[in-house]
TORKOL-4160 file (C-alpha; in steps of 0.2 Angstrom, whole numbers, padded with zeros to 4 digits, m for minus):
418
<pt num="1" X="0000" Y="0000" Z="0000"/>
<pt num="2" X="0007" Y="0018" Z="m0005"/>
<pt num="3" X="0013" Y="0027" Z="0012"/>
<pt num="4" X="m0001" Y="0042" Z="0007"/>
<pt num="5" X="m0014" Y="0031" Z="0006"/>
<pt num="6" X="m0009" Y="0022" Z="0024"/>
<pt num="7" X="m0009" Y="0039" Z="0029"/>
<pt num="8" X="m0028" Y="0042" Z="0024"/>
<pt num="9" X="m0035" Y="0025" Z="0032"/>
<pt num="10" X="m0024" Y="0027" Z="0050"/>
<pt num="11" X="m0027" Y="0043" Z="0061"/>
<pt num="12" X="m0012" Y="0051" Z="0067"/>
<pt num="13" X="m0011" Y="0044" Z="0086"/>
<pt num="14" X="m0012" Y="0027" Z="0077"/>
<pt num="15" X="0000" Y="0027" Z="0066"/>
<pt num="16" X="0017" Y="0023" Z="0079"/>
<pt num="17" X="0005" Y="0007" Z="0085"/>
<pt num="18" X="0005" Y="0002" Z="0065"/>
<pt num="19" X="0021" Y="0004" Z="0061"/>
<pt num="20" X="0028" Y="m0007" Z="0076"/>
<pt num="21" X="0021" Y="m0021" Z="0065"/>
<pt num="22" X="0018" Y="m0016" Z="0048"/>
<pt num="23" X="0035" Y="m0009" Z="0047"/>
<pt num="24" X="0046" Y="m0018" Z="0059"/>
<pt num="25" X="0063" Y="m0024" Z="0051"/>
<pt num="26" X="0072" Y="m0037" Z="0062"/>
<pt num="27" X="0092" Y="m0032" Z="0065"/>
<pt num="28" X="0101" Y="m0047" Z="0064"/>
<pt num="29" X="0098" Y="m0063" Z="0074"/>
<pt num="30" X="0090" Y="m0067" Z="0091"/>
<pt num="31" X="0103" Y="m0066" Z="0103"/>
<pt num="32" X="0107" Y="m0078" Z="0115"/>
<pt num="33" X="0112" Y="m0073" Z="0135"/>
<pt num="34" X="0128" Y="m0083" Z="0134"/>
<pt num="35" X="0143" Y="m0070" Z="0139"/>
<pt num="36" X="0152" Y="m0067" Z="0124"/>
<pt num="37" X="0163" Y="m0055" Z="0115"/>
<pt num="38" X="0181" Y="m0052" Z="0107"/>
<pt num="39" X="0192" Y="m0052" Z="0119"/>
<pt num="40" X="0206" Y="m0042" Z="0112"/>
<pt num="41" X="0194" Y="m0026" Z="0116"/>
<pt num="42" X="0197" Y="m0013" Z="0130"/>
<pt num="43" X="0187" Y="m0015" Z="0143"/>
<pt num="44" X="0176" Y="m0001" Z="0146"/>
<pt num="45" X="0157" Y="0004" Z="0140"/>
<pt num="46" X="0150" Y="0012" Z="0126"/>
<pt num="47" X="0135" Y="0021" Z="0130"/>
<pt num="48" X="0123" Y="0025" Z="0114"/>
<pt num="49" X="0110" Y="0037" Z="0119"/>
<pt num="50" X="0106" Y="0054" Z="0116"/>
<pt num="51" X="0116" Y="0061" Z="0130"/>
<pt num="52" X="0116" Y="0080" Z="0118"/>
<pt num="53" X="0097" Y="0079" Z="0123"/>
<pt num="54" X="0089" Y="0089" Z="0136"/>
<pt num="55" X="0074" Y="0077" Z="0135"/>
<pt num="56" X="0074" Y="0065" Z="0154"/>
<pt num="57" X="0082" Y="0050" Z="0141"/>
<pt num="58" X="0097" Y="0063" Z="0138"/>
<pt num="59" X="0097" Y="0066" Z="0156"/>
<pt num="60" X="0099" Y="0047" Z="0159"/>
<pt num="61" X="0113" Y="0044" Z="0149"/>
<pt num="62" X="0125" Y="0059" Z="0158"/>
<pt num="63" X="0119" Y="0050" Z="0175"/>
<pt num="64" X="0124" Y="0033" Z="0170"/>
<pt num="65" X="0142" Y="0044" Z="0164"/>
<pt num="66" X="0142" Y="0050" Z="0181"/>
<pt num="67" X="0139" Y="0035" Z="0189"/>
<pt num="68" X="0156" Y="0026" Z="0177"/>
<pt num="69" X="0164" Y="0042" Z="0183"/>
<pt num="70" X="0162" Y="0038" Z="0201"/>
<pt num="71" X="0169" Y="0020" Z="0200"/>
<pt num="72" X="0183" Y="0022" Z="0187"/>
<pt num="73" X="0174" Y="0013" Z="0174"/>
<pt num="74" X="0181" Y="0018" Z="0157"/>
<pt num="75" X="0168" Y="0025" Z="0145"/>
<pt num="76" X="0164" Y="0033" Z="0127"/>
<pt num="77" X="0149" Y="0041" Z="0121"/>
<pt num="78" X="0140" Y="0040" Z="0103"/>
<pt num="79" X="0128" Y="0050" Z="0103"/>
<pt num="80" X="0110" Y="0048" Z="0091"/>
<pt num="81" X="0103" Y="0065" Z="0092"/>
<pt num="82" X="0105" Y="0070" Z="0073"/>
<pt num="83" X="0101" Y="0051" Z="0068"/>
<pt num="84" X="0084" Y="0050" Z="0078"/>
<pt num="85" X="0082" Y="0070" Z="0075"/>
<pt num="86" X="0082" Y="0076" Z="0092"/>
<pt num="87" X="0085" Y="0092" Z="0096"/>
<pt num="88" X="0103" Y="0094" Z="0107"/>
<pt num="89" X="0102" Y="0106" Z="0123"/>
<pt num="90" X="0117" Y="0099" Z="0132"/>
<pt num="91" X="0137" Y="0098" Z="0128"/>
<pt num="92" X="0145" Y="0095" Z="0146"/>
<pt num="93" X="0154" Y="0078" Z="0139"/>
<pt num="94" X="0159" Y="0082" Z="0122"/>
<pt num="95" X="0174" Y="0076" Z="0127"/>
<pt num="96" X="0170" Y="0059" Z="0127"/>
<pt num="97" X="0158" Y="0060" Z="0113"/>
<pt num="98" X="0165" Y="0048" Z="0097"/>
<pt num="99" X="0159" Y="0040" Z="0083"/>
<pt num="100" X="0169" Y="0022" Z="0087"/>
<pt num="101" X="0163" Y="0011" Z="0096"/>
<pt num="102" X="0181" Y="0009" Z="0110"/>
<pt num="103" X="0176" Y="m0003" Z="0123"/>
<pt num="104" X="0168" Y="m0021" Z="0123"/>
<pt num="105" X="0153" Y="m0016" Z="0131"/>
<pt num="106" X="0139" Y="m0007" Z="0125"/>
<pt num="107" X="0124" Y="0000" Z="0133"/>
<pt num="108" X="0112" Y="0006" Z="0123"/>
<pt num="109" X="0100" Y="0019" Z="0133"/>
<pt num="110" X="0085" Y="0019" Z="0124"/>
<pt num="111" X="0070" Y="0013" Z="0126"/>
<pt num="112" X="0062" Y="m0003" Z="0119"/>
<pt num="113" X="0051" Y="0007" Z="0108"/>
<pt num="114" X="0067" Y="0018" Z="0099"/>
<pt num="115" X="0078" Y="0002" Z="0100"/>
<pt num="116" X="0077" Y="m0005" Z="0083"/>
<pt num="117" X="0078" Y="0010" Z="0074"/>
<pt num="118" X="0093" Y="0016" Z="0083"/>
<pt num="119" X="0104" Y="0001" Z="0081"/>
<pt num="120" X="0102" Y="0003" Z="0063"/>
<pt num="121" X="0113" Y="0018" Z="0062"/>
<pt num="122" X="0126" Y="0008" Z="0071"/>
<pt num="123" X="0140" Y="m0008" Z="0061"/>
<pt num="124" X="0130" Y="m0023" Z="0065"/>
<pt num="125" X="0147" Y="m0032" Z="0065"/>
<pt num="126" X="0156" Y="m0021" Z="0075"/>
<pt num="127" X="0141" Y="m0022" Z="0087"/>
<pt num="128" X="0139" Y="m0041" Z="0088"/>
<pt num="129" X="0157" Y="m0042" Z="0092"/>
<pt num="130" X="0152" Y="m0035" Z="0108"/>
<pt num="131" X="0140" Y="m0037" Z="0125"/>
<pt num="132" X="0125" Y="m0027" Z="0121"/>
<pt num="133" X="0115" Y="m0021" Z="0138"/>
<pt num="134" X="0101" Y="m0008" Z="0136"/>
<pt num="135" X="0095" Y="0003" Z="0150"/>
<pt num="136" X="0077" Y="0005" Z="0147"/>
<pt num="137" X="0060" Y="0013" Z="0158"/>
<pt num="138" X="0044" Y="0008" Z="0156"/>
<pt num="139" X="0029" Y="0012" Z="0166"/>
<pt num="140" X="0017" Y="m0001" Z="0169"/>
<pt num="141" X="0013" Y="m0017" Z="0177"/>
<pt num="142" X="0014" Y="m0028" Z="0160"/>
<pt num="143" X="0026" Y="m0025" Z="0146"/>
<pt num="144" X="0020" Y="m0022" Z="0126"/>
<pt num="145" X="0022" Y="m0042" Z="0116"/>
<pt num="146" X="0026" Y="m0030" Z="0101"/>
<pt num="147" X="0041" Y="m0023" Z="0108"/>
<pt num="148" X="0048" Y="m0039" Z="0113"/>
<pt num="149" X="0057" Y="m0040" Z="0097"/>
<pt num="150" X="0069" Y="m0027" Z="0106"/>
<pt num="151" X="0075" Y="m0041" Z="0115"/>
<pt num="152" X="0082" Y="m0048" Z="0100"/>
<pt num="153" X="0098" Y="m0038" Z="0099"/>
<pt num="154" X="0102" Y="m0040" Z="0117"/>
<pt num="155" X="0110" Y="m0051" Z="0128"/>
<pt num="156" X="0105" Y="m0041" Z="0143"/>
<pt num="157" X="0093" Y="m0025" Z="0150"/>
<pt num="158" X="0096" Y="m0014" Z="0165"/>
<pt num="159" X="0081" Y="m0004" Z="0169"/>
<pt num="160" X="0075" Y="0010" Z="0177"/>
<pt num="161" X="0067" Y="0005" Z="0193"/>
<pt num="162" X="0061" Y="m0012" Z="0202"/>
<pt num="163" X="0043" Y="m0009" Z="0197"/>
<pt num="164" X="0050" Y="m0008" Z="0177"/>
<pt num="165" X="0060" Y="m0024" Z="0179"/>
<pt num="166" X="0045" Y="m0034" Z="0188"/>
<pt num="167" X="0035" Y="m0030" Z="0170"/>
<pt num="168" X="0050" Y="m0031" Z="0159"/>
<pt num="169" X="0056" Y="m0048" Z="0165"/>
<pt num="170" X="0037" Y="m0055" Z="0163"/>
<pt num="171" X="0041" Y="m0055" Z="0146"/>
<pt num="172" X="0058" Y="m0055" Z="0144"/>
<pt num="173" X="0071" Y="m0067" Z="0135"/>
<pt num="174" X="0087" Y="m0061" Z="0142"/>
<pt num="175" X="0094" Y="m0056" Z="0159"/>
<pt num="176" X="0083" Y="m0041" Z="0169"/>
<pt num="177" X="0093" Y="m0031" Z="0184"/>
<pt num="178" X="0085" Y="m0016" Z="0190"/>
<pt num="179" X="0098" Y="m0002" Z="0191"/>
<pt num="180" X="0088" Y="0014" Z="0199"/>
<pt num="181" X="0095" Y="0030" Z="0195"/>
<pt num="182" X="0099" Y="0045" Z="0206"/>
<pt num="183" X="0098" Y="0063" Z="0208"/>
<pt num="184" X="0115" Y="0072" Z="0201"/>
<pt num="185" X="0119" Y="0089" Z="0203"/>
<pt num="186" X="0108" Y="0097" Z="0215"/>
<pt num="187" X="0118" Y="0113" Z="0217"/>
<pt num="188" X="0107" Y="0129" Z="0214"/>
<pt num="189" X="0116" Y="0145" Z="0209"/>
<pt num="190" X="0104" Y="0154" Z="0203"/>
<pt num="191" X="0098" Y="0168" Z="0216"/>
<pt num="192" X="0085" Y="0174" Z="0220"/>
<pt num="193" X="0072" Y="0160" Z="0211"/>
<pt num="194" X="0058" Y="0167" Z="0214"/>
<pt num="195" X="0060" Y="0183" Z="0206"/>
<pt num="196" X="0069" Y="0175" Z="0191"/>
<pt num="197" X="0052" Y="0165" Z="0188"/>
<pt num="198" X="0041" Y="0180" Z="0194"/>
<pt num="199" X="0033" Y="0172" Z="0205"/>
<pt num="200" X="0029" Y="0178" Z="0221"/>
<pt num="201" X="0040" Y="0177" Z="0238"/>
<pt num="202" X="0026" Y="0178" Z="0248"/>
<pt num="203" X="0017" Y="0162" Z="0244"/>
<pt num="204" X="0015" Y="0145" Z="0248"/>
<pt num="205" X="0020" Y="0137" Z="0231"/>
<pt num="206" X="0017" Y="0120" Z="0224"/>
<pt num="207" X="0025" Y="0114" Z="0209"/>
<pt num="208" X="0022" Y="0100" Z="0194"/>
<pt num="209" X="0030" Y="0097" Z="0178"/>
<pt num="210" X="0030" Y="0088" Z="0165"/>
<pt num="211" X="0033" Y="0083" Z="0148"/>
<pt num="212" X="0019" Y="0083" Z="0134"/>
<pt num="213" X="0028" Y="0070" Z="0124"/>
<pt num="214" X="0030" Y="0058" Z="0139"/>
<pt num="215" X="0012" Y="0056" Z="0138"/>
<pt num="216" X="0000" Y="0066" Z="0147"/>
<pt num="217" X="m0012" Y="0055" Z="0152"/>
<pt num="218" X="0001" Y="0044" Z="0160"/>
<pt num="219" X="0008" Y="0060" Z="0170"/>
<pt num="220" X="m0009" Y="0067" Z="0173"/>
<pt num="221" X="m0007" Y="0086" Z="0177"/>
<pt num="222" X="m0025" Y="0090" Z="0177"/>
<pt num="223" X="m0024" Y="0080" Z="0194"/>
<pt num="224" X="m0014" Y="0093" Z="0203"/>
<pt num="225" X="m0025" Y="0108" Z="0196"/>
<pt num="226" X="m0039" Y="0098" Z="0202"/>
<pt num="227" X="m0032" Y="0095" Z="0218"/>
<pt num="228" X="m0027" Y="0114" Z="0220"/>
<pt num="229" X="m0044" Y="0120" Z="0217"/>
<pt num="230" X="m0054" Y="0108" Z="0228"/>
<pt num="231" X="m0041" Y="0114" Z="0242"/>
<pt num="232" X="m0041" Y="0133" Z="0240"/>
<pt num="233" X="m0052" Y="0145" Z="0234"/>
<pt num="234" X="m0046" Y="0156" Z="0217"/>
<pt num="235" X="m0046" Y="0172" Z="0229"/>
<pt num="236" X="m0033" Y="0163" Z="0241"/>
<pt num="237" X="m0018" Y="0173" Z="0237"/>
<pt num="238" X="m0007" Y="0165" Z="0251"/>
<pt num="239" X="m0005" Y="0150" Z="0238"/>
<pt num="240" X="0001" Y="0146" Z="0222"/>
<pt num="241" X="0004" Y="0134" Z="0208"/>
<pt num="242" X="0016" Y="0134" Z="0194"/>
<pt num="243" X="0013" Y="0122" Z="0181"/>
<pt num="244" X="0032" Y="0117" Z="0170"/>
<pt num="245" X="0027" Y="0112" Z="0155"/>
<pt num="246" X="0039" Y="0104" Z="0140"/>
<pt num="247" X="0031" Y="0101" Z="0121"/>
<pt num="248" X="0017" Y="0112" Z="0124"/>
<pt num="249" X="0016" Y="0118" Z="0107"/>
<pt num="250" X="0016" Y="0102" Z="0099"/>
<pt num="251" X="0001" Y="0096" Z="0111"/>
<pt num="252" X="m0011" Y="0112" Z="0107"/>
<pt num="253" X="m0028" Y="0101" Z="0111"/>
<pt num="254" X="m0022" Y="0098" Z="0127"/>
<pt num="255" X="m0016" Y="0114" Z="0133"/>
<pt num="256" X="m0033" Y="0122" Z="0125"/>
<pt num="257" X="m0040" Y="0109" Z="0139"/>
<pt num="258" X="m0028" Y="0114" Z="0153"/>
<pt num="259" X="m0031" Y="0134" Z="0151"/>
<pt num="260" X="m0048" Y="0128" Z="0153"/>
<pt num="261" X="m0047" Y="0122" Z="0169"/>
<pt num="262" X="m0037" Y="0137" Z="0173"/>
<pt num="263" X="m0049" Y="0150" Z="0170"/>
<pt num="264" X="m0049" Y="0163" Z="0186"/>
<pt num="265" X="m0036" Y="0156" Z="0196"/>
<pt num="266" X="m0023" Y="0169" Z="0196"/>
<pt num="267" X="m0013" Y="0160" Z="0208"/>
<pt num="268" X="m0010" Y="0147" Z="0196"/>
<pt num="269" X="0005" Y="0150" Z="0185"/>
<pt num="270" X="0013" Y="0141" Z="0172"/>
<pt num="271" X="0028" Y="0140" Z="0161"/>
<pt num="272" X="0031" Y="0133" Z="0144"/>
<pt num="273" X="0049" Y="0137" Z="0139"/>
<pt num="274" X="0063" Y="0126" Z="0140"/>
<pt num="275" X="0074" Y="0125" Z="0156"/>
<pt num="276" X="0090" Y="0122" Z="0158"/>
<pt num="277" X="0094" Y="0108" Z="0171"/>
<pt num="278" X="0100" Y="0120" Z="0184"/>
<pt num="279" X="0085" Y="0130" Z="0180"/>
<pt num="280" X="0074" Y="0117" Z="0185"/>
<pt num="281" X="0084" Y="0112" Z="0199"/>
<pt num="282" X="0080" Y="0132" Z="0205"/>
<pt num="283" X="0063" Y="0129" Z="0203"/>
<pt num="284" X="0060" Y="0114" Z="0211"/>
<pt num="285" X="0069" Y="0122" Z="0226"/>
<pt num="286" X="0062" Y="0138" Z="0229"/>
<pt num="287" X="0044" Y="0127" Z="0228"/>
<pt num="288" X="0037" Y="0122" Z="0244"/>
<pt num="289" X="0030" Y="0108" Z="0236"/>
<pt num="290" X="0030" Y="0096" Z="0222"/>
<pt num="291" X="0016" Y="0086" Z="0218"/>
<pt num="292" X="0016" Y="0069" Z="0204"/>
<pt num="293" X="m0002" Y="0062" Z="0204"/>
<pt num="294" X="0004" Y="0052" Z="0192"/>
<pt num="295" X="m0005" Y="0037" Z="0184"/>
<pt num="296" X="0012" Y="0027" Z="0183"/>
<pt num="297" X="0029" Y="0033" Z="0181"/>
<pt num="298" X="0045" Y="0023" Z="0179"/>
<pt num="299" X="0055" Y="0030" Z="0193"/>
<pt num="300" X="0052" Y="0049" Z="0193"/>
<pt num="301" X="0068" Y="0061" Z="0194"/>
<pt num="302" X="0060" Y="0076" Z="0196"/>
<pt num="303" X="0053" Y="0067" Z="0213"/>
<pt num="304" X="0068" Y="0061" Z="0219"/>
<pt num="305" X="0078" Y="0078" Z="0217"/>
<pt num="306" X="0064" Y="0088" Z="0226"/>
<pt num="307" X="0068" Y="0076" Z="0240"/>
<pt num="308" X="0086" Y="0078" Z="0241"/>
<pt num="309" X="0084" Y="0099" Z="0237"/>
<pt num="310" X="0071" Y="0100" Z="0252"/>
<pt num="311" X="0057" Y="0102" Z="0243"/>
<pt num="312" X="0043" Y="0091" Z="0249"/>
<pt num="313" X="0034" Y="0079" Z="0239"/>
<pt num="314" X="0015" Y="0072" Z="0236"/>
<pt num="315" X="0014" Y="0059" Z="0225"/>
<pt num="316" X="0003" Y="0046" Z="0221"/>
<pt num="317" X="0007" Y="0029" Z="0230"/>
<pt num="318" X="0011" Y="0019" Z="0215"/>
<pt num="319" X="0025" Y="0011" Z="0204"/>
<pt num="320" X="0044" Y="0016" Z="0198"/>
<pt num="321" X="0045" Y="0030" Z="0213"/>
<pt num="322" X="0039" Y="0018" Z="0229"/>
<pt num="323" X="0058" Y="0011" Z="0226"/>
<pt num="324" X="0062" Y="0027" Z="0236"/>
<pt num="325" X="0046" Y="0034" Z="0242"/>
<pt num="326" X="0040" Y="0029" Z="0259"/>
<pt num="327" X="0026" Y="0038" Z="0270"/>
<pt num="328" X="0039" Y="0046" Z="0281"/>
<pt num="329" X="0050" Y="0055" Z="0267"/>
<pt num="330" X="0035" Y="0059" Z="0254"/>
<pt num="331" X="0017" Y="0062" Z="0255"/>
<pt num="332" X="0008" Y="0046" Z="0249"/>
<pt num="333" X="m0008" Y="0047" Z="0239"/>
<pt num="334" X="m0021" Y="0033" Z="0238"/>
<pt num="335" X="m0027" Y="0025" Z="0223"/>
<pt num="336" X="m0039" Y="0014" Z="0213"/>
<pt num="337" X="m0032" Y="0004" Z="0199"/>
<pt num="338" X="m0043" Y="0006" Z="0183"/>
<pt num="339" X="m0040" Y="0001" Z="0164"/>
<pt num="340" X="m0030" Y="0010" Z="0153"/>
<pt num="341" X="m0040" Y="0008" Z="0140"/>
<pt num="342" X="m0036" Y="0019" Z="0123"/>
<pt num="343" X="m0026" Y="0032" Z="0132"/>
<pt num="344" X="m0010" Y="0030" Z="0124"/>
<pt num="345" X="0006" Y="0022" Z="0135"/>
<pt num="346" X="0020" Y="0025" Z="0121"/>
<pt num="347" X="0016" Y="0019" Z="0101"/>
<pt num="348" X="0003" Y="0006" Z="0107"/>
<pt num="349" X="m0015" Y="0004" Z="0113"/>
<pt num="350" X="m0016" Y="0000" Z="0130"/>
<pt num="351" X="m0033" Y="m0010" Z="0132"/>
<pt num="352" X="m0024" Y="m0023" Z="0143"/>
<pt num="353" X="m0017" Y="m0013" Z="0154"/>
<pt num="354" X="m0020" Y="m0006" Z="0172"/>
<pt num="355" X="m0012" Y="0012" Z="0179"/>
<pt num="356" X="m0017" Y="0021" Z="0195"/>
<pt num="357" X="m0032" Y="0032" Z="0196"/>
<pt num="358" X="m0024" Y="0044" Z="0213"/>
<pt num="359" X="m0038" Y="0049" Z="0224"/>
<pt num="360" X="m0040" Y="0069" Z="0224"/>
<pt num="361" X="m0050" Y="0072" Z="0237"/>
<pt num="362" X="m0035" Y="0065" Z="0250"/>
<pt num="363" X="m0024" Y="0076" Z="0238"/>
<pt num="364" X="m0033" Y="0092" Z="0242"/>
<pt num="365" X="m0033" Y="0088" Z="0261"/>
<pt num="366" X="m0015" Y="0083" Z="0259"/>
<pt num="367" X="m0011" Y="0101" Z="0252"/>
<pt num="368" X="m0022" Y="0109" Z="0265"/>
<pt num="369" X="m0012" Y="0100" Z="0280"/>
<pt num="370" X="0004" Y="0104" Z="0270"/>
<pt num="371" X="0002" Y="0123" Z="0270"/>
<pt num="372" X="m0004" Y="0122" Z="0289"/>
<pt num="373" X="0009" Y="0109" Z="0297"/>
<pt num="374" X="0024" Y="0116" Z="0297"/>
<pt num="375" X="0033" Y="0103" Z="0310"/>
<pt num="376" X="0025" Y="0090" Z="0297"/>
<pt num="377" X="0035" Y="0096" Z="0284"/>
<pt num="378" X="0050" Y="0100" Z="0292"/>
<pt num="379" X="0051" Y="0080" Z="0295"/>
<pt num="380" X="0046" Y="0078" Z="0276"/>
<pt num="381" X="0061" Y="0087" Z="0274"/>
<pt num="382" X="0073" Y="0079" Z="0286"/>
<pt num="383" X="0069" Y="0062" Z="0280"/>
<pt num="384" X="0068" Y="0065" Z="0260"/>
<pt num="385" X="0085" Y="0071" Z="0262"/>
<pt num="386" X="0090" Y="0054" Z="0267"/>
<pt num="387" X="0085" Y="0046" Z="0248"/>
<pt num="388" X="0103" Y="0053" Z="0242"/>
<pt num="389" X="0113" Y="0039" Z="0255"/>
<pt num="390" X="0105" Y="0027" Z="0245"/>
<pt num="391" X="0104" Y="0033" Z="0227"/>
<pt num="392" X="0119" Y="0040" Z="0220"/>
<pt num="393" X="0130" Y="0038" Z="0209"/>
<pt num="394" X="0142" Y="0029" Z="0218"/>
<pt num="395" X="0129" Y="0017" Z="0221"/>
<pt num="396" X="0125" Y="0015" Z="0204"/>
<pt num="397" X="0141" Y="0014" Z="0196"/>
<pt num="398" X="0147" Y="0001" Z="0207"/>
<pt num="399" X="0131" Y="m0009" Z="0204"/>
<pt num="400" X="0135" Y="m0009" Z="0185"/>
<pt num="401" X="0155" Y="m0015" Z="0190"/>
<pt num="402" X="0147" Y="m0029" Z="0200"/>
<pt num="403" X="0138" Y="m0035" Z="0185"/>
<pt num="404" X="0150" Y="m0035" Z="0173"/>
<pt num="405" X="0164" Y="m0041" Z="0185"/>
<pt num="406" X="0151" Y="m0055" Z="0189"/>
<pt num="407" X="0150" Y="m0059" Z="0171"/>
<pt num="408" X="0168" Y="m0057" Z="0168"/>
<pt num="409" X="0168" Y="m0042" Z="0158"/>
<pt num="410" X="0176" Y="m0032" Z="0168"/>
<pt num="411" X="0194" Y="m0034" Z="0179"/>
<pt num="412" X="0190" Y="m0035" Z="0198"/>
<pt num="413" X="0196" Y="m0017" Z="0201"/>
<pt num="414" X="0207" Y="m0025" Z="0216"/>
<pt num="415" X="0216" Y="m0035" Z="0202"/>
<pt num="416" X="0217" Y="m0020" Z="0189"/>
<pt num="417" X="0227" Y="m0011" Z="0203"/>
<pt num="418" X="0241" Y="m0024" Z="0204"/>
């Protein structure tokens, strides 16, 4: 069939959910999880990701760099941006940026739904001679058949969170380890935040954020507006609520919808520029709350970084983030699980599938005690700060030598030191 005419019969949001079928080439053989690779190659990693990008995949691959940093793993970076036409925000490790592939390790950080396409821009030979790990997220319960065919080009996966490799390794073919990532960089140098934002000093501010492209129904804003105006009244000018939004453009329908809901709260504020990462980090810190009513998420950095900044979380008591969330360092939300039914997770209909509906009437009161309780929050505080001990990136860098020292792809560092 002519791709005009394909065009015609599938509407747009269909057409990823088509293609993972109709247009799927395999690369290369099914791989087997038997460690194997040339030996006469340096040992080391190649990370293949998007690491130029300022999108929370980009921010991935620089914290897995940070991580082999920390633990003296060696390490080169090739980068897909102009291949997978991303746009680059990012160039702190240009330096180790390069078009060959060094080491005999490579771990492609991209996730199940990319993977296919990306390893096409790569020497299938070169890459077969090497052990080929991917570090992926994923948000729900159950993991897509269709993208089980990513599995064919790996001989292992490292993923984002416990709750992602419970789903993953349902279906999986090859080894699963869940490898949570970290907050980095939390220093704030930008004074004065408020003011930079224009936002009032003088108010209690919550804060959520998210990206368009990463599916709103999955991160669910409209919950936190709702939750905001069920707690406070639109004349309650001793509040606030600043909304961060990324795509917003290409999403119109949506924030046509979102406006909606905002009509005569002037202590809601939003922002739909792009943010630099120490620009976000100032926000998130000069907010006196951060709210994910998410419907799922795979870990949930944003999260974790309020945490460790001092910024007091409410989040919905459900999936990647509970690997660090308890209801002593984070305000947990209740929830009902309900279908997913066509909202789209991805490239692919979700019928199957079950996410959390968070309850928003516990929000509300939640936001109300928040406001109130200041000895309440000051714990939050104390205690959130306490995630970093346990997520690093000392702690995930030496997770990763483990494994590949394990698997004997790596030296025991004791040894390499002789």
């Amino acid at each position: 069939m002519h791709k005009k005419s394909l065009k015609k019969l599938v509407p747009h949001r269909y057409r990823e959910f088509f293609k993972q079928f109709i247009l799927y080439k395999p690369v290369g053989e099914r791989r087997s999880n038997i460690v194997s690779c040339d030996e006469s190659l340096a040992q080391g990693i190649n990370i293949i990701g998007i690491i130029r990008s300022g999108t929370g995949v980009g921010l991935q691959c620089r914290l897995i760099a940070k991580a082999l940093d920390a633990v003296n793993i060696p390490y080169c970076i090739i980068d897909l941006c102009d291949y997978l036409n991303i746009d680059k925000h990012n160039f702190s490790y240009e330096d180790k940026v390069t078009n060959e592939l060094i080491y005999n390790v490579n771990l492609i950080v991209l996730n199940a739904d990319v993977i296919n396409r990306a390893l096409r821009a790569l020497d299938y030979n070169e890459m077969n001679k090497r052990y080929n790990a991917a570090y992926w997220a994923w948000e729900l319960s159950e993991f897509p058949d269709v993208w089980r065919r990513g599995f064919h080009s790996l001989n292992e996966i490292w993923v984002i969170s416990r709750f992602s490799a419970d789903g993953i390794a349902k279906k999986s073919s090859v080894h699963v380890m869940p490898l949570p990532l970290y907050a980095g960089d939390i220093s704030v140098n930008i004074k004065n935040g408020r003011e930079y934002f224009k936002i009032k000093n003088d108010i209690f501010l919550f804060m959520a954020a998210y990206d368009c492209d990463s599916h709103v129904g999955r991160k669910n804003p409209q919950a936190a507006v709702q939750a905001f105006k069920k707690a406070f009244s639109p004349e309650d000018k001793h509040v606030g609520l600043v909304l961060k939004i990324n795509k917003a453009r290409e999403h119109r329908k949506h924030i046509k919808k979102l406006f909606n809901m905002l009509s005569g709260y002037s202590n809601i504020y939003y922002i739909d520029n792009f943010l630099t990462d120490e620009e976000m980090r100032t926000l998130t810190a000069v907010s006196d709350t951060f709210i994910s009513l998410h419907r799922a998420e795979g870990f949930g950095l944003i999260p974790i970084e309020a945490m460790i900044l001092g910024t007091p979380v409410l989040s919905t008591a459900y999936s990647g983030n509970m690997d660090y969330m308890t209801d002593k360092n984070a305000v947990l939300v209740g929830y009902k699980l309900i279908p997913v039914k066509d909202k789209f997770i991805g490239s692919y209909l979700g019928k199957e599938y079950v996410w959390a509906e968070p309850d928003i009437d516990e929000a509300a009161r939640h936001m109300k005690r928040l406001v109130s309780d200041t000895k309440w929050r000051e714990e939050l505080i104390a205690n959130g700060k306490t995630v970093k001990e346990l997520f690093n990136a000392n702690v995930m860098g030496n997770t990763i030598r483990k494994r590949l020292e394990d698997i004997h792809l790596i030296q025991q560092e004791e040894k390499r030191n002789i």
